[in-house]
C-alpha positions as CSV (number, residue, x, y, z in Angstrom):
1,X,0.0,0.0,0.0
2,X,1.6,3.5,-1.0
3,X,0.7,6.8,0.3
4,X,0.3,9.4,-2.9
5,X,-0.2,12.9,-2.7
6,X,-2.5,14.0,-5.2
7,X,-3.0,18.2,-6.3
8,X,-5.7,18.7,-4.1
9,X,-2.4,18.6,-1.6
10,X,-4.2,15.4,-0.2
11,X,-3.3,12.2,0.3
12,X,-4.9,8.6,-0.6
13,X,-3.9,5.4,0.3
14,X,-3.4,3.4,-3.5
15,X,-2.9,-0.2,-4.3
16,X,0.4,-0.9,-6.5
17,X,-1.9,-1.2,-9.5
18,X,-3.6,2.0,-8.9
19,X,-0.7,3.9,-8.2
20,X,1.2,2.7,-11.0
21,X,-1.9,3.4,-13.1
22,X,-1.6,7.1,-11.4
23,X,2.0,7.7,-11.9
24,X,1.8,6.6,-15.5
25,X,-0.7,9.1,-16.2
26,X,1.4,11.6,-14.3
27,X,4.6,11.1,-16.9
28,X,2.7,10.8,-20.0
29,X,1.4,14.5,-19.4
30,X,3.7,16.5,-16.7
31,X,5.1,18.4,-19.3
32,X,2.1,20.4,-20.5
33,X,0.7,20.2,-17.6
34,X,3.0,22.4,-16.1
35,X,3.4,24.2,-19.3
36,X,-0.5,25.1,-19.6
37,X,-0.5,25.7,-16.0
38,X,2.5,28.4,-16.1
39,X,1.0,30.1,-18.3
40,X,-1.8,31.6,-16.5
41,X,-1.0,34.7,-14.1
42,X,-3.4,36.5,-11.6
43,X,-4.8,40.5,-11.1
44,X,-5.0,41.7,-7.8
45,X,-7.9,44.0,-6.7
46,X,-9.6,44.7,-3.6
47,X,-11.7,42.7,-1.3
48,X,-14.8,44.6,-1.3
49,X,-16.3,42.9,1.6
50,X,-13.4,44.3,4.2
51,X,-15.0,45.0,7.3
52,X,-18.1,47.2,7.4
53,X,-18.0,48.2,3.5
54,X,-21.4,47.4,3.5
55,X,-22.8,50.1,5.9
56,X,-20.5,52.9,3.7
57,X,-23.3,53.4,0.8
58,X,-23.2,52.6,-2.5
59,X,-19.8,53.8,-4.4
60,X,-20.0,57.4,-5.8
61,X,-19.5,57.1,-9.5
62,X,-21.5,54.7,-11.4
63,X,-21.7,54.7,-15.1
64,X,-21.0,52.5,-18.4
65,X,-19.4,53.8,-21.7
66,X,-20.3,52.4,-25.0
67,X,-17.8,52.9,-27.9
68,X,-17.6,52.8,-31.5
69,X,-18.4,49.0,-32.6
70,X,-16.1,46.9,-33.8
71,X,-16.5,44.1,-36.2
72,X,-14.1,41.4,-34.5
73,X,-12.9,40.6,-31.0
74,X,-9.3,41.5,-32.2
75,X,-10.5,45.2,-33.2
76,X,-12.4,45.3,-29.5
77,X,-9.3,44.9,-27.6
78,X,-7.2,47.9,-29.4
79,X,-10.4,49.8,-28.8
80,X,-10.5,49.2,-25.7
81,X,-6.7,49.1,-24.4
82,X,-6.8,52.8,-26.4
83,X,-9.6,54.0,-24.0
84,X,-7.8,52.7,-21.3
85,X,-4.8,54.0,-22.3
86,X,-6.1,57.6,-22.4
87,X,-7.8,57.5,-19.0
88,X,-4.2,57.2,-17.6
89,X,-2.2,59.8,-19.2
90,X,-4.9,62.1,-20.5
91,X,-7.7,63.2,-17.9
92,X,-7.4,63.7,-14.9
93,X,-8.5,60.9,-12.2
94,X,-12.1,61.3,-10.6
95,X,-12.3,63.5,-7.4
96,X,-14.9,60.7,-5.7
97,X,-13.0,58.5,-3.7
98,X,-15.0,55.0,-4.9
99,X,-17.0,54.5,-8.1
100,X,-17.7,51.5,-10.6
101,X,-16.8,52.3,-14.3
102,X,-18.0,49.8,-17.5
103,X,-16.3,50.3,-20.7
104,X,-17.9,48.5,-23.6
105,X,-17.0,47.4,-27.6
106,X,-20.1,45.6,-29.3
107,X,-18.7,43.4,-32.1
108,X,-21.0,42.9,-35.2
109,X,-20.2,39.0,-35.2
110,X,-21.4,36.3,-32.5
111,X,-18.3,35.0,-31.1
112,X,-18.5,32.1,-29.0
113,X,-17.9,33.1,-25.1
114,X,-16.1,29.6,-24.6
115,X,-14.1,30.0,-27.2
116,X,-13.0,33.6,-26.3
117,X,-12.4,32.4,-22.7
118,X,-9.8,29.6,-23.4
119,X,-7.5,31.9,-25.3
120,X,-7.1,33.5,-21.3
121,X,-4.6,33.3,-19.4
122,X,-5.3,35.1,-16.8
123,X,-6.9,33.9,-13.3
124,X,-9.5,34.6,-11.7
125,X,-11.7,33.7,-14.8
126,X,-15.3,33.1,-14.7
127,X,-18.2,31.6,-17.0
128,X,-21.9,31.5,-17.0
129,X,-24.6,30.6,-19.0
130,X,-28.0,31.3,-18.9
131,X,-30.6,28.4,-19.3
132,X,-33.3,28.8,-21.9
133,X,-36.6,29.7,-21.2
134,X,-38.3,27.0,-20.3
135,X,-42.3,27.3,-22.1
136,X,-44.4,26.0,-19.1
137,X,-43.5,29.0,-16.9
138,X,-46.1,30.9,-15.0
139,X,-46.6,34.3,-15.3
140,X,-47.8,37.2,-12.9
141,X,-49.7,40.1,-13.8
142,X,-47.8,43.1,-14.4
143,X,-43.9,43.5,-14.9
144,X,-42.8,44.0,-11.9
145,X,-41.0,47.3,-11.4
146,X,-39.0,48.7,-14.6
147,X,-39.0,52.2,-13.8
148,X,-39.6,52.4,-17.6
149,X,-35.7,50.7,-18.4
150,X,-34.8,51.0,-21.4
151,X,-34.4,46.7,-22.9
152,X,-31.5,45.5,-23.5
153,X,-30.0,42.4,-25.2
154,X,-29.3,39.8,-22.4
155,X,-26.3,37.6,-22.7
156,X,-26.7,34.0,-23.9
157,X,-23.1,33.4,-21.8
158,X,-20.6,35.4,-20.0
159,X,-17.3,34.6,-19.7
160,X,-14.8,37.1,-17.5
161,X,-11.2,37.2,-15.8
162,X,-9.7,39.1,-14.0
163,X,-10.7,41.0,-11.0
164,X,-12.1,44.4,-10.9
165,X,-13.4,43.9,-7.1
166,X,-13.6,40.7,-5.9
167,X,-15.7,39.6,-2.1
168,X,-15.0,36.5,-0.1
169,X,-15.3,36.2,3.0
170,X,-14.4,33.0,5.6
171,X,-18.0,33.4,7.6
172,X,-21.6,32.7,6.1
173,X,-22.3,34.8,3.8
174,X,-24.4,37.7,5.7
175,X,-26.8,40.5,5.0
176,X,-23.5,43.1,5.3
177,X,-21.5,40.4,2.6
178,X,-24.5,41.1,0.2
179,X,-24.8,45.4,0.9
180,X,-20.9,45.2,0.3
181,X,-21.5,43.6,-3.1
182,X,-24.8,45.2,-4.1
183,X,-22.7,48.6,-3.4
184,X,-20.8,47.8,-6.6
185,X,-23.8,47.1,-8.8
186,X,-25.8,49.8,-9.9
187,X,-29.2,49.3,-10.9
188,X,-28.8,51.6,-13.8
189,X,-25.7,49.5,-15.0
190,X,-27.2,46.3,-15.6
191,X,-24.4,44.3,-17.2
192,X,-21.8,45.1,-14.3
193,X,-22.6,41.7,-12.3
194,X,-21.3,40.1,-9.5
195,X,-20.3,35.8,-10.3
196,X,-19.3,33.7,-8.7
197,X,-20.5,31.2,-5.2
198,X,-22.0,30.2,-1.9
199,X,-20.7,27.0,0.2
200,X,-23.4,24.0,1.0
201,X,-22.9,24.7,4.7
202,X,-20.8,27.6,5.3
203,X,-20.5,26.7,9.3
204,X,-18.7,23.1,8.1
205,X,-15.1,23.7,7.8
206,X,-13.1,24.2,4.3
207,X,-10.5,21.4,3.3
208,X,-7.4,21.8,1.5
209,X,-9.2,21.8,-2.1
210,X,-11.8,24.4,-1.4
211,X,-10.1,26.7,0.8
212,X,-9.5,29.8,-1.4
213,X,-13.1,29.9,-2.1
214,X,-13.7,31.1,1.6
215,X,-17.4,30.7,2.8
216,X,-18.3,32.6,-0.3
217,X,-16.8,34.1,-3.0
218,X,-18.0,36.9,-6.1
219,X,-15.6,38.8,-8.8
220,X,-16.8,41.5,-11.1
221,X,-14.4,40.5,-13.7
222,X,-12.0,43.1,-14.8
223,X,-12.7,42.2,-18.6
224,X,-15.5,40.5,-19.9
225,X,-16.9,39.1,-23.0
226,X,-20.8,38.4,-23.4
227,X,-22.0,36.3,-26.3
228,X,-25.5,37.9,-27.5
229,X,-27.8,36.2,-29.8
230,X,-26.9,38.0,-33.2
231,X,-23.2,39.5,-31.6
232,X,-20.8,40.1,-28.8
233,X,-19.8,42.4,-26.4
234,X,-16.7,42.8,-25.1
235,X,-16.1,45.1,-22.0
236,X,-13.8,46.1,-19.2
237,X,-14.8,47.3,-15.5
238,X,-12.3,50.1,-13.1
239,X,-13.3,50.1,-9.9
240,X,-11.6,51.6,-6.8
241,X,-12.1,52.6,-3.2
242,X,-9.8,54.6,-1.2
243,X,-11.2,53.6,1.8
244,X,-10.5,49.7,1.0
245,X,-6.8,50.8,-0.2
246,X,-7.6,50.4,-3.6
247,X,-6.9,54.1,-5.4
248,X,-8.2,55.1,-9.3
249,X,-4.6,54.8,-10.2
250,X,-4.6,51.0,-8.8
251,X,-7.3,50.2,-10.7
252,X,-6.0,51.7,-13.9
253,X,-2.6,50.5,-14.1
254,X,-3.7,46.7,-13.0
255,X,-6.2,46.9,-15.5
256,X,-3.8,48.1,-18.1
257,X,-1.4,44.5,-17.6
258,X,-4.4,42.4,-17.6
259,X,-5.6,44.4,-21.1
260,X,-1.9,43.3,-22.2
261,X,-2.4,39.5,-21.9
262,X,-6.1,39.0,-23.4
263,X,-6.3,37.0,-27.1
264,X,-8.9,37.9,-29.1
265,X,-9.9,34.1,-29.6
266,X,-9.0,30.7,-29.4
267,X,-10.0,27.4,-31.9
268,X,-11.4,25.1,-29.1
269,X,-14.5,23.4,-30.5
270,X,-17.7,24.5,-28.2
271,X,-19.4,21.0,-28.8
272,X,-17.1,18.5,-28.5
273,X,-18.1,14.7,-27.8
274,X,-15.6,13.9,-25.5
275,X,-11.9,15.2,-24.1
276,X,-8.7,13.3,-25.1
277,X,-8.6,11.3,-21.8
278,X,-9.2,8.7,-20.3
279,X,-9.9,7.4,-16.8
280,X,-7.1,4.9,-15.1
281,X,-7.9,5.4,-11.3
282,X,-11.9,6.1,-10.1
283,X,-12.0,6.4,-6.2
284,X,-15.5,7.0,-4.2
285,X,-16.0,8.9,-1.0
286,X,-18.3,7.2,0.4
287,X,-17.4,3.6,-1.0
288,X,-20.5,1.5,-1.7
289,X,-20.8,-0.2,1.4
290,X,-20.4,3.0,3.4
291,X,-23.0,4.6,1.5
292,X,-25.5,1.6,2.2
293,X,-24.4,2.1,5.9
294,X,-25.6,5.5,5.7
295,X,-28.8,5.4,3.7
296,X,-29.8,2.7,6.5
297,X,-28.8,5.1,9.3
298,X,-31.4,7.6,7.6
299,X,-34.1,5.6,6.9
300,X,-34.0,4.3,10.3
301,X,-34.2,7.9,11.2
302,X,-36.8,8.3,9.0
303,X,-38.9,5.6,10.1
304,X,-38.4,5.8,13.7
305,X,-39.6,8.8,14.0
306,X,-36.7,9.4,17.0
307,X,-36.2,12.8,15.5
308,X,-38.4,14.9,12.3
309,X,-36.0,13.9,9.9
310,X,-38.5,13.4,6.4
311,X,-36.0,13.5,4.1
312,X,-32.3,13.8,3.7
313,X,-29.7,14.4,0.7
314,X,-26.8,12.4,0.8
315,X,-23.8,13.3,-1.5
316,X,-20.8,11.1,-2.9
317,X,-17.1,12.3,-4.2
318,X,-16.1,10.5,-7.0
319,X,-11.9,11.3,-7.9
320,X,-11.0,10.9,-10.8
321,X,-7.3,10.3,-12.4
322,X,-7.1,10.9,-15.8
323,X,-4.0,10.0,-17.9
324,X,-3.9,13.7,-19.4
325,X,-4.5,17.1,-17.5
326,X,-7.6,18.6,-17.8
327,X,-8.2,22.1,-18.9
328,X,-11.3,23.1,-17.3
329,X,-13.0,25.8,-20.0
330,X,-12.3,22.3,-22.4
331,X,-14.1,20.4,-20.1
332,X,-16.6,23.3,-20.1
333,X,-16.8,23.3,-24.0
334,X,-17.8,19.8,-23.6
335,X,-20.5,20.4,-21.1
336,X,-22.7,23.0,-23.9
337,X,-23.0,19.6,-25.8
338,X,-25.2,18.5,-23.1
339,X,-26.2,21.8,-21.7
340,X,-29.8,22.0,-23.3
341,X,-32.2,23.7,-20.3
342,X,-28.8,23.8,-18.0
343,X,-26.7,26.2,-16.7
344,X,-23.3,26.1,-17.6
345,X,-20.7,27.6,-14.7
346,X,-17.0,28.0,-14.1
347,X,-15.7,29.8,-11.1
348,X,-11.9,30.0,-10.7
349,X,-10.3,32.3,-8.2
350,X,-6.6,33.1,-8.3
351,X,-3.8,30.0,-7.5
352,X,-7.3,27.8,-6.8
353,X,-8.6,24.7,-8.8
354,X,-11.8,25.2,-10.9
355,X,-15.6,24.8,-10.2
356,X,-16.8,23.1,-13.6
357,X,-20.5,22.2,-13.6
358,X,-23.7,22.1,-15.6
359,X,-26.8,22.1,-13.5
360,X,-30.5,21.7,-14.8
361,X,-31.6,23.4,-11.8
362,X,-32.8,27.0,-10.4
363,X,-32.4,28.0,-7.2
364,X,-34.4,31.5,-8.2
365,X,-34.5,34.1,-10.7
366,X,-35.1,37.7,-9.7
367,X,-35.8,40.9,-12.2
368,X,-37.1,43.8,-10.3
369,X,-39.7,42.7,-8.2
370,X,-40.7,39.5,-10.0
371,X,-39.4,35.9,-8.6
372,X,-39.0,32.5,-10.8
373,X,-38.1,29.4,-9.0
374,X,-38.3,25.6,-9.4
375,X,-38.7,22.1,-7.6
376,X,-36.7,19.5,-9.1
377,X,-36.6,15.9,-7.6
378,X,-36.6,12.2,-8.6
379,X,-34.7,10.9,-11.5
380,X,-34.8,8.2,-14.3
381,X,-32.6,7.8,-17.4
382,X,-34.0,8.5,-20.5
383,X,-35.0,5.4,-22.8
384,X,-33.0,4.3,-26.2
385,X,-36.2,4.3,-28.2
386,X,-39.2,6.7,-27.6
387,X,-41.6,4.4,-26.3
388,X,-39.3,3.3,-24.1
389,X,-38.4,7.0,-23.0
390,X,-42.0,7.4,-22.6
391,X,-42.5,4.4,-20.9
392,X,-40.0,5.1,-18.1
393,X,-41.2,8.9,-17.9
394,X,-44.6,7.5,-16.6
395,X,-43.6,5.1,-14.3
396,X,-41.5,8.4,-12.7
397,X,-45.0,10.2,-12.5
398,X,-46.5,7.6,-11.2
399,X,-43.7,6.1,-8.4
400,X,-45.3,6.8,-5.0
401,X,-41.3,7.3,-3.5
402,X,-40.2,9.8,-5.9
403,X,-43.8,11.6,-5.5
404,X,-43.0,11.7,-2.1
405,X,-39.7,13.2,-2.5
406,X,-41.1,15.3,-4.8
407,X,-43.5,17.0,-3.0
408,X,-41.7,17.8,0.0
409,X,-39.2,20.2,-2.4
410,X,-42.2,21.7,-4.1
411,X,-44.3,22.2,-1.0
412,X,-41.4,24.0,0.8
413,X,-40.3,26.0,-1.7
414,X,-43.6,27.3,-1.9
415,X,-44.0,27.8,1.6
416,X,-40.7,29.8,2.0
417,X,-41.7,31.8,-0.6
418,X,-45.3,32.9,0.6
419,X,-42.8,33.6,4.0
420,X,-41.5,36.6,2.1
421,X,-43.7,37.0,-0.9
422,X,-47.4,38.4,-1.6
423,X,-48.2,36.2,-4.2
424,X,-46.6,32.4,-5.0
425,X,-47.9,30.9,-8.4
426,X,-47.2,27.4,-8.8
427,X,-47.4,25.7,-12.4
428,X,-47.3,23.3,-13.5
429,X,-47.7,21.4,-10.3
430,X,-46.2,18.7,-11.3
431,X,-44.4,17.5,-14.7
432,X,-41.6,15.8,-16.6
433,X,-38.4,17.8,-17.2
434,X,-36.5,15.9,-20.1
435,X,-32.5,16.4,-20.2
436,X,-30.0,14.7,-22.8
437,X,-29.0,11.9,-20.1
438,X,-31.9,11.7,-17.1
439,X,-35.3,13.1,-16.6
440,X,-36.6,14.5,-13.8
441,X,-40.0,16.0,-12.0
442,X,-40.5,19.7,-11.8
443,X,-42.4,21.9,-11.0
444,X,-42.1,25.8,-11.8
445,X,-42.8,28.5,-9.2
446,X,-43.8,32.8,-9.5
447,X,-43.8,35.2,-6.5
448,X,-43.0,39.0,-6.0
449,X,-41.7,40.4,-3.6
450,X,-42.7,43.5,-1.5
451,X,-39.0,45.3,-2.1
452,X,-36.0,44.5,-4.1
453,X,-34.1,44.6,-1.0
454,X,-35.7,41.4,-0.2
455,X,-33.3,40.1,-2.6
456,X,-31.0,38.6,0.2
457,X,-34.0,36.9,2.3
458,X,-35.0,35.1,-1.0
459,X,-31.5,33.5,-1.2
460,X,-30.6,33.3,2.4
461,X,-34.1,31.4,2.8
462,X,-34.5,29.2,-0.1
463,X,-30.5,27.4,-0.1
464,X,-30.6,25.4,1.0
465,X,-33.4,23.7,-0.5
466,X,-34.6,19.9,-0.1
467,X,-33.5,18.9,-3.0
468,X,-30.2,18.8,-2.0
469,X,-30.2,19.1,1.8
470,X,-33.5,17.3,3.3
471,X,-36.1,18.4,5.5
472,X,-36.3,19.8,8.6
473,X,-33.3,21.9,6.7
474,X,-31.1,21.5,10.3
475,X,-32.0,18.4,11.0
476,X,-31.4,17.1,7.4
477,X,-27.6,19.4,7.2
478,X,-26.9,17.9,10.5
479,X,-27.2,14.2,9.7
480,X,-25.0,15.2,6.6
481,X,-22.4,17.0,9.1
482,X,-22.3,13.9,11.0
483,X,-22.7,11.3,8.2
484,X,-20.3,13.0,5.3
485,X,-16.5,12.4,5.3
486,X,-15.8,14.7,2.3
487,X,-16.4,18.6,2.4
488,X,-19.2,19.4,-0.6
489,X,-17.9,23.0,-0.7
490,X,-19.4,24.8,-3.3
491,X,-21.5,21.4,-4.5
492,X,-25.1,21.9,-4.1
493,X,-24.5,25.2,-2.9
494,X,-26.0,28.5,-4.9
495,X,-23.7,29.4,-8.5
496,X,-24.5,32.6,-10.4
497,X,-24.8,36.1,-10.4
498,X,-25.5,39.1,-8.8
499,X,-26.5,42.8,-10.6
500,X,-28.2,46.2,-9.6
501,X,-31.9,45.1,-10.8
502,X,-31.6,41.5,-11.3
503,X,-30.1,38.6,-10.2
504,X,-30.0,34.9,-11.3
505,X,-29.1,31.7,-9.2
506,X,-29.0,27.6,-10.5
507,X,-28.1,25.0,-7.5
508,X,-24.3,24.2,-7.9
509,X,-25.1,20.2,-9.0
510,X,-24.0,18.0,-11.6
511,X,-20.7,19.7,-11.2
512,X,-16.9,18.9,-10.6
513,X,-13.6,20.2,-9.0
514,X,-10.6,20.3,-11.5
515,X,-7.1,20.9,-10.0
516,X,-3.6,21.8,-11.2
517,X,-3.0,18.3,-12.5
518,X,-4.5,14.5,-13.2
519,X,-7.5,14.4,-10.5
520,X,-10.8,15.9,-10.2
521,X,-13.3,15.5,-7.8
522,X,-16.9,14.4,-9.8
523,X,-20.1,15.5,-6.9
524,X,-23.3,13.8,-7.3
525,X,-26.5,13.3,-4.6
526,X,-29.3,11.4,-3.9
527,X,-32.8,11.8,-2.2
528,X,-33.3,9.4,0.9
529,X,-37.2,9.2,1.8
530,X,-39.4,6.4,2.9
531,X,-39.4,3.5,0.6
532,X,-36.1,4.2,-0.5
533,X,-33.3,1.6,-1.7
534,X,-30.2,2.0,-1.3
535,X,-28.4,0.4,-4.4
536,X,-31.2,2.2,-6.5
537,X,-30.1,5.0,-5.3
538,X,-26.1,4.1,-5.3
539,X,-26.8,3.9,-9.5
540,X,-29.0,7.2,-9.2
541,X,-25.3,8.7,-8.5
542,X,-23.9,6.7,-11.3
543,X,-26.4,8.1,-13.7
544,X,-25.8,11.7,-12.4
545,X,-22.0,11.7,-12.9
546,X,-22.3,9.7,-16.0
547,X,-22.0,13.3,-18.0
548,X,-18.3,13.8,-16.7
549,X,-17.2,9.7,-16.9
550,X,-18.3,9.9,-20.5
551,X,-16.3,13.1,-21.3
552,X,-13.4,11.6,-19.5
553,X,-14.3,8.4,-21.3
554,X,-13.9,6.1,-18.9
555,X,-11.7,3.0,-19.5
556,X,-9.0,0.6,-17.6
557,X,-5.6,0.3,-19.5
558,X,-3.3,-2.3,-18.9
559,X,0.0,-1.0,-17.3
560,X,2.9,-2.7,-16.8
561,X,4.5,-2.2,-13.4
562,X,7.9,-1.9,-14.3
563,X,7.0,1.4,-16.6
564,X,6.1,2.9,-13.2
565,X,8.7,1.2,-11.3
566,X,11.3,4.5,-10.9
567,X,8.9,7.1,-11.5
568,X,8.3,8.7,-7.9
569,X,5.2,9.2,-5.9
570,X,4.1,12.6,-7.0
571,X,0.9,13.3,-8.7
């Protein structure tokens, strides 16, 4: 048995096969791995949630600047470094000591944000796209509260690095963590956003791999490209503070370097089947007998009636070593393949390993004063043929354990919404929601709220959610406290965006962790209710991660021992 560290600093215990397996892997692709990896290089900004910056007010100058269009992404950034440029050495800096400053180039041609964002090198990057419409929807009267804005083009994806202002913070993230941020964000700017992430249970502590994502953690990237329907924007944000040591001139000159490393575009393919990888070491936390263990322990629980325990999520870490590094914004290329009615993410902050998921799921929408949200529970596979797809899509409806399961999301949801809310519209009630790999029930929620500032209670009150905690919420995160030997981190937790007027959250599942080299950490959950099994449920996981073991296509190769024999231990 041989102890290997792994570059989530951690270390494993490894049979010789594995490890040789592992170290194989490792000498095949060290070179550009540490080539790609050398590459990238980080901007430094300011924390804008230092202590009290959220009682100070919203920043004193607040505007956005379009210029001339350009017609490719390689004619933006001259634009744009020129503009830059001339704010140094021509005008004089601004006399307010904080403000918030968009600069923008629309390009006449759709350029693929993916694309645009793996020419980067430059960390912290970010990427998000927005799900589609989906047609079943409800509606409320009215349109909420406009104020007569004038409509603008919203961005199919955004993709950013860099760091204008960035917030993390190491305790749950507050009401003061979401006035610090919202200070940034004017309400007349509505394409100067906030991305970026909330831990599962910020009162857990953070291991090794998630530690530089603190408790929470937001960037308003310093440049920024957003793919539109029909064309493309490409933008840069200054912002400063004197009172959080960051000066104009800070914000000018760091902007300046980062303007000097961005590519206009790289030739990744957005829709690729699969990476050039494969799998030679699959590890999971818990293993299968620990997860039976566990399920047991909860429906014990949940049968007993010892304590109010309904429902509880449990969770399982799959690692992953791959015989080739993997670049995450390939990985993320892969993902649009299967991203129909999903969010694509990636959240990256400086020297940290990458957040890579695509979730079908909403934790809420907010625009103005209107609220979308969504109940999303139980899960089959889709069929080969259409009547068998059909076939297993009734049996879903009709299961009395998933219906169970179901209705405890939807009926909370609901319920935490008419907490804050003066009108909760649910419809439909109760459907199928069809994805490339699995289908699911859902159910699609509309509410308003009284003031926008009830932004924060919507999110601090709906994550987390039964779908991927349980219910009673503490009772449920406390059995995964005690139960859970891995930290989830950002896994399940809330992924999205924040902006002046608006503000849009999925639920951080069917996602990964990709570090510096050959591992990455795969995250996938389960429901446990009455009735449930627990080898049904062990394949449930299966199915879930079954989008990143087919991009990583998954597959044993025979290695001889001697090739590993004098490599080392390091991974």
């Amino acid at each position: 048995m041989l102890l290997v560290s792994d570059p989530f600093g951690l270390f494993w215990s490894w049979s010789p096969t594995q490890a040789d397996r592992a170290l194989i892997c490792f000498a095949r692709a060290h070179a550009s791995q540490v080539g790609r990896w050398a590459r990238l290089s980080c901007s430094l900004s300011m924390n804008g949630c230092a202590p009290g910056a959220g009682d100070r007010g919203a920043v004193c100058v607040r505007e956005t600047r379009a210029l001339p269009a350009a017609p490719a992404p390689h004619d933006a950034v001259g634009r744009l470094r020129a503009a830059v440029d001339a704010l140094w050495s021509n005008a004089a800096p601004p006399a307010a000591p904080s403000g918030i400053i968009r600069i923008e180039v629309p390009i006449t041609q759709r350029v693929d944000a993916v694309e645009w964002l793996h020419a980067q090198t430059t960390l912290p990057r970010c990427f998000f796209s927005a799900r589609a419409p989906l047609p079943d929807a409800p509606a409320l009267a009215g349109n909420g509260n406009g104020n007569g804005s004038v409509h603008r083009q919203q961005p199919v994806s955004v993709a950013g690095v860099g760091s204008a202002v960035f917030f993390r913070g190491t305790e749950p993230f507050s009401l003061a963590d979401w006035r610090a941020i919202k200070r940034f964000l004017p309400r007349d700017c509505p394409l100067v956003r906030a991305y970026g992430a909330i831990r599962f249970d910020a009162t857990s502590d953070a291991s090794v791999e998630w530690e530089d994502y603190g408790s929470f953690y937001f960037v308003v990237p310093q440049v920024e490209f957003n793919e539109l329907e029909e064309s493309s924007v490409l933008a840069t944000t200054i912002a400063w503070d004197d009172s959080l040591s960051w000066t104009w001139h800070n914000a000018v000159e760091e902007l300046q370097s980062t303007l000097r490393k961005i590519s206009p575009c790289s030739s990744v393919q957005a829709n690729k089947a699969s990476l050039q990888t494969a799998i030679v070491s699959l590890n999971h936390v818990p293993t299968k007998a620990s997860w039976d263990l566990a399920v047991t322990k909860a429906l014990h629980m949940i049968k007993g009636r010892q304590r109010e325990l309904v429902k509880v999520v449990l969770a399982r870490c799959s690692r992953y070593i791959t015989d080739t590094c993997i670049d995450p914004v390939e990985l993320l290329a892969c993902l649009k393949a299967e991203g129909q009615n999903a969010y694509q993410f990636c959240i990256q902050p400086p020297g940290a390993p990458a957040f890579v998921g695509n979730s079908p799921e909403q934790l809420f929408h907010r625009k103005y004063l209107n609220i979308s949200s969504e109940a999303l529970a139980g899960t089959r596979a889709r069929g080969k043929t259409r009547a068998d797809d059909f076939q297993i899509g009734q049996d879903l409806l009709l299961s009395s354990k998933e219906d169970i399961e179901f209705t405890i999301v939807r009926d909370s949801i609901k319920n935490k919404l008419e907490m804050i809310c003066d009108e909760v519209v649910v419809h439909p009630s109760k459907a199928l929601r069809k994805l490339p790999r699995v289908q699911h029930l859902s159910a699609q929620l509309a509410a308003r709220i009284r003031n926008e500032d009830d932004e924060f209670e919507i999110l601090n009150t709906l994550h987390p959610s039964p779908a991927v905690c349980g219910l009673p919420t503490e009772e449920a995160r406390q059995f995964i406290r005690d139960c859970e030997i891995f930290d989830r981190g950002m896994y399940a937790g809330p992924v999205g965006w924040l902006g002046g007027a608006e503000c849009e959250f999925a639920v951080g599942i069917r996602s990964a962790l990709l570090g510096k080299g050959h591992s990455t950490l795969v995250y996938a959950g389960a429901g446990i209710v009455e009735g449930t099994n627990p080898s049904f449920e062990w394949d449930e996981l299966d199915l879930k991660a079954s989008q990143f073991a087919k991009l990583l296509r998954y597959q044993e190769r025979p290695i001889r021992y001697q090739e590993a024999e004098n490599l080392g231990t390091v991974i």
